[in-house]
N, C-alpha and C positions, 0 to 999 in steps of 0.2 A: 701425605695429607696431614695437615694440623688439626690441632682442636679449634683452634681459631681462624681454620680459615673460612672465607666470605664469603656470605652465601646463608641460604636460606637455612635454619635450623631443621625443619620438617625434612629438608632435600636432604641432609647431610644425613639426621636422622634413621634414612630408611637406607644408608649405604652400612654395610656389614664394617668395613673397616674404620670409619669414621667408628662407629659405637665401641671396636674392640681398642682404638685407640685411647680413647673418650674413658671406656672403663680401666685400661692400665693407668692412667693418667692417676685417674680419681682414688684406685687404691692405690698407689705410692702417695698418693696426696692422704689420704688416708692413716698409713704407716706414718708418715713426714709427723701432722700433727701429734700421733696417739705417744711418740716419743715427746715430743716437744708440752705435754701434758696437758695438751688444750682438746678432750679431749668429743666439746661439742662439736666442732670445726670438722674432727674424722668422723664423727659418727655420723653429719648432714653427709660429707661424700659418696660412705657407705649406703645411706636411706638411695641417695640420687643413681645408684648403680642399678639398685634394687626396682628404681624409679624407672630407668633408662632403659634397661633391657625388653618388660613387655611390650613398652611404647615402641621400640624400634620392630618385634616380632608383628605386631598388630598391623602397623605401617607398613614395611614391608612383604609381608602374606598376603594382608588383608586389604589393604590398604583405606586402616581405619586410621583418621587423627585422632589421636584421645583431646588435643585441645578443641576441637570444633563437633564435640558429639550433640547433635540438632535438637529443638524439644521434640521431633517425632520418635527420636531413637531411644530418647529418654524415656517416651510413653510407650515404647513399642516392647522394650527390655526391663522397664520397671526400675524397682530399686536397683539394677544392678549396678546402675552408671550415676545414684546419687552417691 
């Protein structure tokens, strides 16, 4: 499996190996930048790992999208999902 392959980001999302792919990608990409001194470039990769991983546990546990959280769920859990 690639990172690029085709297909729904949510479907790939919630596969274990798509994410473990996805996150060696992003820290070599990561390292790649932080030598090359650009060092805004690693630090979004870093954020997106950081990013990536609840989103894939919640999905696949839960099976919560964090991009389609409803206004009931918003009013239901409060601040927790502004």
């Amino acid at each position: 499996m690639t990172i690029g392959e085709s297909g729904n980001y949510k479907s790939n999302l919630a596969k274990e190996e798509y994410v473990k792919t996805a996150v060696a990608f992003l820290l070599w990409l990561a390292e790649r930048y932080e030598t090359d001194i650009n060092y805004a470039i690693g630090t979004i990769c870093l954020y997106r790992i950081l990013e990536m991983i609840p989103q894939h546990k919640l999905l696949s546990k839960h099976g919560i999208d964090c991009g389609k959280i409803s206004e009931e769920g918003k009013n239901e859990y409060g601040e927790a999902f502004v």
